[in-house]
C-alpha positions in Angstrom: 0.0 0.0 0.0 1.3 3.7 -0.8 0.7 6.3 1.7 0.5 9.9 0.5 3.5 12.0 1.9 1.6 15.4 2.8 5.6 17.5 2.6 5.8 15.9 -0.8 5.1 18.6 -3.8 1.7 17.5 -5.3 1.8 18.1 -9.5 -0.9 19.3 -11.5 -1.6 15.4 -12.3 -1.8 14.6 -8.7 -4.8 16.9 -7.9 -6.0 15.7 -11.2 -6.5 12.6 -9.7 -7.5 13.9 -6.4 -10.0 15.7 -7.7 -11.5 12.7 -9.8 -11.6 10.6 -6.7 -13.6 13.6 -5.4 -16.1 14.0 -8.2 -16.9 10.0 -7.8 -17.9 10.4 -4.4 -19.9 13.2 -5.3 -21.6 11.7 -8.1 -22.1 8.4 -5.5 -23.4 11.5 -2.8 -25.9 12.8 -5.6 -27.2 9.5 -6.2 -28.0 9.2 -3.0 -29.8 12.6 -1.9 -31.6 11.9 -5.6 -33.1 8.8 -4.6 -33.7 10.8 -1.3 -35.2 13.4 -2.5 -37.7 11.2 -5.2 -39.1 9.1 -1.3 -39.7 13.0 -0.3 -41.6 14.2 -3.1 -43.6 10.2 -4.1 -46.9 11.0 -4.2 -47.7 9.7 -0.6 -45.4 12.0 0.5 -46.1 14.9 -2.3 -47.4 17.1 0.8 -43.5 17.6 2.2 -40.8 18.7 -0.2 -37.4 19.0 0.8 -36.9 22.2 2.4 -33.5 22.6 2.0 -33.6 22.0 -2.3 -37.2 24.3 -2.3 -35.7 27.0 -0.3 -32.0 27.4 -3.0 -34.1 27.7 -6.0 -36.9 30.0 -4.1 -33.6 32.5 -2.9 -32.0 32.1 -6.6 -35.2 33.7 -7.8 -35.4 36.2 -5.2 -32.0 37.2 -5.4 -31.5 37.1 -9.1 -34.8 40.1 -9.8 -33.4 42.1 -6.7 -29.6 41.9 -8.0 -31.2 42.9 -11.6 -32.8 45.6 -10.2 -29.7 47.2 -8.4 -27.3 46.9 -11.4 -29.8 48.4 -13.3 -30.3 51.4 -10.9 -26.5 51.5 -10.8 -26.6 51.7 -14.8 -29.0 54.9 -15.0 -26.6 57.5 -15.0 -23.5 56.4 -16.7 -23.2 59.4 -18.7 -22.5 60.9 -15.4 -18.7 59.0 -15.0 -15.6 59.5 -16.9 -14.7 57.3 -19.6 -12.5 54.8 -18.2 -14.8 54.1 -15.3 -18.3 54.3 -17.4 -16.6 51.2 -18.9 -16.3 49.5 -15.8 -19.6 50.0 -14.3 -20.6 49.3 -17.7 -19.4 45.8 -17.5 -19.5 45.1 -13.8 -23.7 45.9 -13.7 -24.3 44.0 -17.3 -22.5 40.6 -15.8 -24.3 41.0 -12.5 -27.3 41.4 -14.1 -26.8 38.1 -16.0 -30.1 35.7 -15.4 -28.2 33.0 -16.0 -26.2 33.3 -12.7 -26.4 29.7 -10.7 -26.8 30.2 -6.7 -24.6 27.1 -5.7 -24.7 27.6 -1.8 -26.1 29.8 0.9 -24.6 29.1 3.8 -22.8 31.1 7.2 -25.0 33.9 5.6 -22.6 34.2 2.5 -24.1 33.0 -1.0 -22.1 31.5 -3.4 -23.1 31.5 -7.4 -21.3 30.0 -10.8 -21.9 31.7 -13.9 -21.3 29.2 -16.6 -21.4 29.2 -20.2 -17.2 30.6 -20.4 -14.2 28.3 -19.8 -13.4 29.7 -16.6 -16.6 30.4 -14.5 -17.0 33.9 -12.9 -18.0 33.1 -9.6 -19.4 35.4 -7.2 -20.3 35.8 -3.6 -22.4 38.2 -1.2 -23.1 38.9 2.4 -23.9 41.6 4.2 -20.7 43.8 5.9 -20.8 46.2 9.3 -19.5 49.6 7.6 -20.3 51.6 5.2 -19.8 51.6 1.6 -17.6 54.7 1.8 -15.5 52.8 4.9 -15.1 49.8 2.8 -14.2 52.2 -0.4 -11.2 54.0 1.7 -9.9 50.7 2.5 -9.1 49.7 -0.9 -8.4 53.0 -1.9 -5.4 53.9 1.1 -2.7 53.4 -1.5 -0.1 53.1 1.4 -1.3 50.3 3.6 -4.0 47.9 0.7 -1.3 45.8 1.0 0.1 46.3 4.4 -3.3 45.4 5.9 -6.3 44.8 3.8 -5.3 42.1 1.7 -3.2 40.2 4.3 -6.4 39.8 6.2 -8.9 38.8 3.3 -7.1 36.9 1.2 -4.6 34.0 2.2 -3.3 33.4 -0.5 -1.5 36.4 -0.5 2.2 36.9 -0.8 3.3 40.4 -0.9 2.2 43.4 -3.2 3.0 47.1 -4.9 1.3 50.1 -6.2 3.4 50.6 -9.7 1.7 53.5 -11.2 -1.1 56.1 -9.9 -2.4 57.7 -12.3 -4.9 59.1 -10.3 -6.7 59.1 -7.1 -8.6 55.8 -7.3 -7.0 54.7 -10.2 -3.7 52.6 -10.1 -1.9 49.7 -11.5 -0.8 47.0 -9.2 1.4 43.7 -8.8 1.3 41.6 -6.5 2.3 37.4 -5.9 -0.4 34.7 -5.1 -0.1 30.9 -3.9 -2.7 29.0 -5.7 -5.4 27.5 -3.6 -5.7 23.8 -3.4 -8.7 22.3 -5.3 -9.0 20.0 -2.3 -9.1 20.8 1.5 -7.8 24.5 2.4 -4.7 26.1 2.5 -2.4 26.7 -0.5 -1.3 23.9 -3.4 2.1 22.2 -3.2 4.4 22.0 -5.9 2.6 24.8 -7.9 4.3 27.7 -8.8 2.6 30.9 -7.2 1.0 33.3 -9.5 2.4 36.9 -9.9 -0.6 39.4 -11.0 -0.8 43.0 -12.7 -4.3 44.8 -13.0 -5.7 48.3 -13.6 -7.6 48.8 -10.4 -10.2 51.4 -10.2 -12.4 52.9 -6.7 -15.6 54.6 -8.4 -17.9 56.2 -5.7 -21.2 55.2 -8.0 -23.9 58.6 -8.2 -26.2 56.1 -5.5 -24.0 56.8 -2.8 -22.7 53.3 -3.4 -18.9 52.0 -4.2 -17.4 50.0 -6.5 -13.3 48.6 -6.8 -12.6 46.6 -10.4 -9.5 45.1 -11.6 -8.6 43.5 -14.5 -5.2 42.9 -16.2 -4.4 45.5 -18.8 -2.9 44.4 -22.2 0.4 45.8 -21.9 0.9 44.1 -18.5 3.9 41.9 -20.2 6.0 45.5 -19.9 6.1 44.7 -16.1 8.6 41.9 -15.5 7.4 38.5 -14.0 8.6 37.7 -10.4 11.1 34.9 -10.5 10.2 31.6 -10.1 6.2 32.0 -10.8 3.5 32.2 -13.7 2.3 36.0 -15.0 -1.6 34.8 -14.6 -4.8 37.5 -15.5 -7.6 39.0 -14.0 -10.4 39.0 -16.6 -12.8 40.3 -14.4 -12.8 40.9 -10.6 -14.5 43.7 -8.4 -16.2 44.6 -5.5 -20.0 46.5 -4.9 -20.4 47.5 -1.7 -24.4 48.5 -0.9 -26.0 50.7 1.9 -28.3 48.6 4.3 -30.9 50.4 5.5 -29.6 49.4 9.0 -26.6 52.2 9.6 -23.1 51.4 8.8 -24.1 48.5 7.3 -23.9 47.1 3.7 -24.5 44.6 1.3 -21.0 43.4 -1.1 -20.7 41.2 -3.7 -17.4 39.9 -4.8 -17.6 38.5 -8.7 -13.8 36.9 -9.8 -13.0 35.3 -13.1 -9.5 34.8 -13.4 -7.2 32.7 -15.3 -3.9 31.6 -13.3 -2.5 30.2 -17.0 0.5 27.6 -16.8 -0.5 24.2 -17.4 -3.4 23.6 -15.2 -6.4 22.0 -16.9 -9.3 24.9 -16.6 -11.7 22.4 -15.0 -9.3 22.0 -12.5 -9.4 25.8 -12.4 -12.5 26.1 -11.9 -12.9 23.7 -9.1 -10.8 25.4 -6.8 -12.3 28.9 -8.0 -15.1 28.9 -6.0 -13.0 29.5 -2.5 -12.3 32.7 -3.6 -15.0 34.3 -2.2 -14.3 33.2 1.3 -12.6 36.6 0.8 -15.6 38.2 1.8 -16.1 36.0 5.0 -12.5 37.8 5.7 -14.0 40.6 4.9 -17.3 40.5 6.9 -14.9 39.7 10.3 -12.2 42.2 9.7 -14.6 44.9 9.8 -17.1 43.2 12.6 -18.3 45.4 15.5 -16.0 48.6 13.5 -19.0 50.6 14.3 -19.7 49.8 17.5 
């Protein structure tokens, strides 16, 4: 019998098969709650459907005509912003408006969706935060310490990161150097190369009082060197929206990330490990719980 030696560096192949292992027992899992849920809803018991499955598909519906409605209030007054950030609400409000968003989980009050249909999924997340849009906006938009403090605490797979250029208050281009998450269990994946990152990041206070902070990897991005020893990987889309609550100090953000880490890795392998991204929000929620109080 081989044992698996967890200090051993784990290839692309490896998780490959990991991950296939995985999807088995999923699949065996599915059958399972399938058969499950066709006892539940036979006709003698037609009178008691599973809560759990009913209650998913009642919030995607919800969710999906009251996220509609807020990109398109969001969308009303675009004339209203310069060019380069017209463009990004633009594109940020169109995807979120997208019906065919997926609501995969909603759990630890943080929903989780897929939007399929591309190669790479954008994925997205929201829950509810304890500040204010315009506290959340300065975090991301303190040019001296986003990477002293803010993305140490939401995202772990951060290594270290730089403003380049400012062009602009609230407009920037960045770098920074990523581990890549593990498709399986938490924590970062061994024996890949880490990721090194440039985007055009951009802090819009929307005409709703509201925020939004988008990056996405410019074109000429292969001017800025590559880190040694790791893979130049692209943001195709990635941003925050942070919402007013009617409760003070309080708001509702949704995180949306597609992004390509490039290399060798197969993109459904990608896209399976994708979807932890947006336990940057959980980070999120906690770093800035009981701010107000």
């Amino acid at each position: 019998m081989v044992y698996w030696n967890e200090n051993r560096p784990r290839s692309a192949a490896s998780y490959a098969a990991i991950a296939l292992v995985q999807a088995d027992k999923d699949r065996r899992n599915k059958a399972v709650l399938d058969e499950e849920f066709k006892k539940a809803n036979s006709p003698e018991n037609k009178d008691t459907p599973t809560k759990q499955t009913q209650s998913l598909k009642e919030r995607e519906k919800e969710a999906k005509a009251e996220y509609q409605a807020h990109a398109k209030q969001e969308m009303k007054n675009l004339w209203l912003y310069k060019e380069g950030n017209r463009k990004e609400v633009q594109q940020y409000f169109s995807c979120l408006q997208d019906p065919n968003w997926k609501l995969l989980r909603n759990n630890n009050d943080l929903e989780v969706w897929k939007l399929p249909g591309e190669e790479i999924h954008r994925i997205m997340g929201v829950t509810n935060v304890e500040c204010s849009p315009q506290t959340c906006l300065d975090h991301f938009d303190d040019t001296e310490n986003v990477f002293k403090t803010l993305f140490p605490q939401i995202d772990k797979m951060f290594r270290t990161g730089s403003i380049l250029k400012q062009f602009a208050k609230g407009h920037t281009i960045c770098q920074a150097c990523f581990d890549m998450p593990s498709p399986i269990g938490g924590g970062a994946a061994k024996g890949i190369a880490a990721r090194d990152m440039v985007w055009e990041q951009r802090v819009t206070k929307l005409q709703s009082g509201n925020v939004l902070v988008t990056a996405s990897t410019p074109d000429n991005h292969t001017e800025v060197p590559v880190t040694k020893g790791m893979v130049r990987g692209s943001l195709i889309t990635s941003g925050y929206y942070g919402r007013k609550l009617n409760e003070k100090n309080h708001s509702r953000c949704w995180y949306i990330i597609q992004a390509d880490p490039k290399g060798m890795l197969p993109k459904w392998l990608v896209n399976l490990a994708s979807a932890k991204q947006t336990d940057n929000l959980i980070r999120l929620r906690e770093m800035f719980r009981g701010v107000n109080k």
